[in-house]
C-alpha positions, -999 to 999 in steps of 0.1 A, spaced: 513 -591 780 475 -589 764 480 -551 762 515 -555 743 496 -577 723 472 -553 710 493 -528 702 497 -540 665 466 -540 659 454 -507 672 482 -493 647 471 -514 620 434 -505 628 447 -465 625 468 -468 597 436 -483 577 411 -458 589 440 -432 579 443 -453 544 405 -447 537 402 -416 548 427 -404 519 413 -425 495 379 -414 502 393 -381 499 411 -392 469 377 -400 451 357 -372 468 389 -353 448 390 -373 415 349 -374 412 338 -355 381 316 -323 391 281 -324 377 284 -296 350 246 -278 369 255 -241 365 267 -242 329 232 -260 323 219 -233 337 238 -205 322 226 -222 289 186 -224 301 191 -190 306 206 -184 274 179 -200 258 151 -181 275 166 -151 262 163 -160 227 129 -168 229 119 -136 247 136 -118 221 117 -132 194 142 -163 180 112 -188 180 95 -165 152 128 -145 134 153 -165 141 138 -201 135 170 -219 124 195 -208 152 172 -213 176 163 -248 165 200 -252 165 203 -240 202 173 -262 209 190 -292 195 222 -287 216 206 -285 247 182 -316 244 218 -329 235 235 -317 267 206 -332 286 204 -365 271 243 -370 272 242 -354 312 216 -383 322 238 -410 302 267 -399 319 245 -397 356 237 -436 350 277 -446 348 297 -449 378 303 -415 396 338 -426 389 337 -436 352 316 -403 343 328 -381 318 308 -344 312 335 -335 283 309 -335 255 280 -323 281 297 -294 283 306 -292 242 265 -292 238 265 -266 268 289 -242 249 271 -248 211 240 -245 230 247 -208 244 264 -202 211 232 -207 192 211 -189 215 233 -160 218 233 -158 179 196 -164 175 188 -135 201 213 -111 184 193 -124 147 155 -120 162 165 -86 176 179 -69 140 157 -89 121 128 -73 137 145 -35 141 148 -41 99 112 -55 97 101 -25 117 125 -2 93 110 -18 65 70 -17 70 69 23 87 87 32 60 66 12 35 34 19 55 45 54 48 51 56 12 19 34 8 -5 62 23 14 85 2 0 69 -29 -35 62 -15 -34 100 -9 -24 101 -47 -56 76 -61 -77 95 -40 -69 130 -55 -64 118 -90 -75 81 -101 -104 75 -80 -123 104 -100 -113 80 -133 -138 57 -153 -115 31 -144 -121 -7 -144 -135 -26 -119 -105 -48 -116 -85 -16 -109 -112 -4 -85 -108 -40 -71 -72 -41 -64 -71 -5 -49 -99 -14 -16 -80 -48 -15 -46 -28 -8 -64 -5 15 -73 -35 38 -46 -49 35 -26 -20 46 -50 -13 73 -37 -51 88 -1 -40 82 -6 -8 101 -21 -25 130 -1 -58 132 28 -35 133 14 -16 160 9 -45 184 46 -57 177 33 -86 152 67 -82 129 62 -110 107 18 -102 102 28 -69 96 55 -74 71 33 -99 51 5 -76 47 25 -47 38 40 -70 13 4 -77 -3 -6 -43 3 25 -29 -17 20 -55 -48 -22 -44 -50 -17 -3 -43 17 -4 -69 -6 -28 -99 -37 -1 -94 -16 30 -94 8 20 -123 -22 13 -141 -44 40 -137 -14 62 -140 -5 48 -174 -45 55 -183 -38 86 -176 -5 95 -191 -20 81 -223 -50 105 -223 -30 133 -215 -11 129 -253 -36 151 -257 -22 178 -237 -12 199 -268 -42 204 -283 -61 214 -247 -34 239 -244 -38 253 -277 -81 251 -272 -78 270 -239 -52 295 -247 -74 306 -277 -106 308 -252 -86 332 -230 -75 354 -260 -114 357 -271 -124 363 -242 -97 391 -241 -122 415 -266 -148 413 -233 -169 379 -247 -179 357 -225 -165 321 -228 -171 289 -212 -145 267 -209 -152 232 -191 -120 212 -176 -126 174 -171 -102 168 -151 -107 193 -126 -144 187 -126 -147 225 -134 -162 249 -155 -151 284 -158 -164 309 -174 -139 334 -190 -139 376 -194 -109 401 -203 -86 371 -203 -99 362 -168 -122 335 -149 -149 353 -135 -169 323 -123 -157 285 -113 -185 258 -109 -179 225 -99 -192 195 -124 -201 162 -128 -193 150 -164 -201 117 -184 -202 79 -164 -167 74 -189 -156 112 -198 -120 106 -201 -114 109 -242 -133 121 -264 -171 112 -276 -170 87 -304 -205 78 -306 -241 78 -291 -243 59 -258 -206 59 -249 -211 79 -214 -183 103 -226 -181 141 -222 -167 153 -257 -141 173 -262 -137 202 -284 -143 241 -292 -185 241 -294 -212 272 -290 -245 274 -270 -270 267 -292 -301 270 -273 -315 281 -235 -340 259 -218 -357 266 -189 -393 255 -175 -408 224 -193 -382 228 -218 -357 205 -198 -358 177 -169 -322 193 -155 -337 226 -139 -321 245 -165 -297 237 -196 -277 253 -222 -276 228 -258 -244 230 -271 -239 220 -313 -223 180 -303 -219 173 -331 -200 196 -341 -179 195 -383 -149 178 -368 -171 153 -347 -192 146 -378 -157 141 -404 -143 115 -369 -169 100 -368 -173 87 -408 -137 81 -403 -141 50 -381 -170 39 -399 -151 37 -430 -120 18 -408 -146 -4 -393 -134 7 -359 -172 16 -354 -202 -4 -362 -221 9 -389 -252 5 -366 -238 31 -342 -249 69 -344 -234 96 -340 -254 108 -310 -263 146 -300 -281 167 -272 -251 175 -251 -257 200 -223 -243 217 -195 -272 216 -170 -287 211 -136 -295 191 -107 -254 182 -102 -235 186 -72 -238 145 -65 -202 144 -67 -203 116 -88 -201 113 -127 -232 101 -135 -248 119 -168 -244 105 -201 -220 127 -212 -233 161 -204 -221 190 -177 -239 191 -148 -241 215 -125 -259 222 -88 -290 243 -96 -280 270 -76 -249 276 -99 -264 267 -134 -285 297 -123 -258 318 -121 -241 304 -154 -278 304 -173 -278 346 -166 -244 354 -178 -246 329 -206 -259 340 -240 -264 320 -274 -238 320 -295 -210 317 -269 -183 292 -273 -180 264 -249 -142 250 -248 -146 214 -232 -107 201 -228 -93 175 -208 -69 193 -186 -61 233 -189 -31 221 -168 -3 197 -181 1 167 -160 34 175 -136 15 205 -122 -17 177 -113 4 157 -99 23 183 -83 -12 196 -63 -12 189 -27 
């Protein structure tokens, strides 16, 4: 009888156990999986970025990304506080998705951004040197200002920094300083180049001045014929340079000589007036040429009847070509000056009487420029 008695219960005891068993497996089932590899995937994502760069060229998508994920991660520990049962990771995984959205975009951002940067300076750095190149062959010889000077060595430096912050893969240093470099080597150029172009007005009456000094020279005279530009002197037979000397002219000789004290190697169609050797000069040797010559002289009252020159200024005078040159500087005060070895080559073809042509540039200004 006790055994029939327990029967009920043994089934009752089996049906529960069989009850909780599928409801545990029920809940096991209904129990919202903790979104862990998509927080992952993002980490990942966001590691990316940042290797590529995002933190520094791609600032606001990767903030973005950033955001999102401290998003995800606050609403995933909210969600880990609820009941396992009442836990939702919906919007976890909305922040998960922006999150590896913004990180995929920030990567893809950093990485053109710096290919473009990279673009930008080499070719930049490259055009740069190109007009360094330039100042060195052309302006850097100029009397030009010290502000000019100035702005040139500033560039220089500063496109030194570009060169090297390039080099070590510093995008944003090196895109800076070519910036700076670009603004201080375009100012000096533009300006020394419009110095220049404004001299070279001139240009017609050089021409004229040097292709009369070839024709005399044509008859078998001697002629010297001195060209600033090309820190030169030439001297001229049969229509043909038989010598070239190198010179170093006045501490200003671009233009012409207005006045005594001005630095400036005139410019003009003179003769050699006298040849001094020995105690007769502190230059080694020297040939006097007549500055001032008539059309100085008539210049020269002009202004002081304008008032462009103080009527306290003279006219000046004792302009040579002479020795102990070869600094490779421009350093007289408006004289020619030669190394001693070559004014002693120039002082034994050179007689009195021969004309010295001093022009600015036998050469109009495309062909300077277009010099390698």
């Amino acid at each position: 009888m006790g055994k029939r008695k327990n029967k009920p219960f043994v089934r009752f005891v089996i049906a529960m156990a069989g009850l909780l068993f599928v409801l545990g497996t029920a809940l096991i089932w209904l129990k919202p999986e903790s979104p862990q590899n998509e927080l992952k995937l993002a980490r990942e994502a966001l590691y990316s970025a940042q290797k590529a760069g995002a933190e520094e060229y791609a600032k606001p998508f990767y903030k973005e990304a950033k955001q999102f994920y401290d998003s995800a991660m606050n609403s995933w520990s909210a969600q880990n506080e609820r009941l396992f049962l009442r836990r939702d990771y919906e919007q976890v995984l909305s922040f998960i998705n922006l999150t590896i959205e913004k990180a995929t975009k920030a990567e893809q951002n950093s990485l053109q951004r710096i290919k473009n940067t990279n673009v930008i300076v080499r070719c930049g750095i490259d055009d740069l040197e190109k007009k360094v190149k330039l100042y060195n062959r052309i302006y850097k010889k100029m009397p030009l200002s010290m502000g000019i000077r100035k702005s040139h060595n500033l560039g220089v430096m500063k496109l030194s920094e570009a060169k090297i912050a390039n080099d070590s893969g510093r995008y944003n240093e090196a895109f800076v300083s070519y910036k700076e470099a670009a603004d201080l080597l375009n100012s000096s150029n533009n300006k020394a180049e419009q110095i220049l172009k404004a001299w070279f007005s001139y240009y017609p009456n050089w021409e004229k001045m040097g292709a009369d000094a070839i024709r005399l020279s044509r008859g078998g005279h001697k002629i010297i014929v001195v060209d600033k530009i090309a820190h030169q002197c030439f001297v001229y037979q049969n229509g043909k340079s038989i010598k070239a000397f190198n010179a170093d002219l006045g501490v200003n000789w671009m233009g012409d000589k207005r006045h005594k004290g001005d630095k400036a190697t005139p410019e003009g169609i003179y003769r050699v007036m006298q040849k001094k050797e020995g105690s007769c000069t502190k230059f080694h040797r020297a040939l006097l040429i007549n500055y001032p010559n008539d059309e100085d002289k008539q210049r020269f009252d002009s202004e002081k009847k304008k008032g462009t020159l103080s009527f306290r200024i003279h006219i000046g005078n004792l302009i040579e070509i002479h020795g102990l040159g070869g600094k490779g500087i421009d350093w007289t005060d408006g004289c020619i000056a030669l190394n001693n070895e070559d004014m002693d080559v120039l002082f034994r073809l050179i007689d009195n009487g021969i004309s010295v042509i001093i022009v600015g540039s036998l050469k109009p200004l495309n062909e300077i420029y277009e010099i390698n």
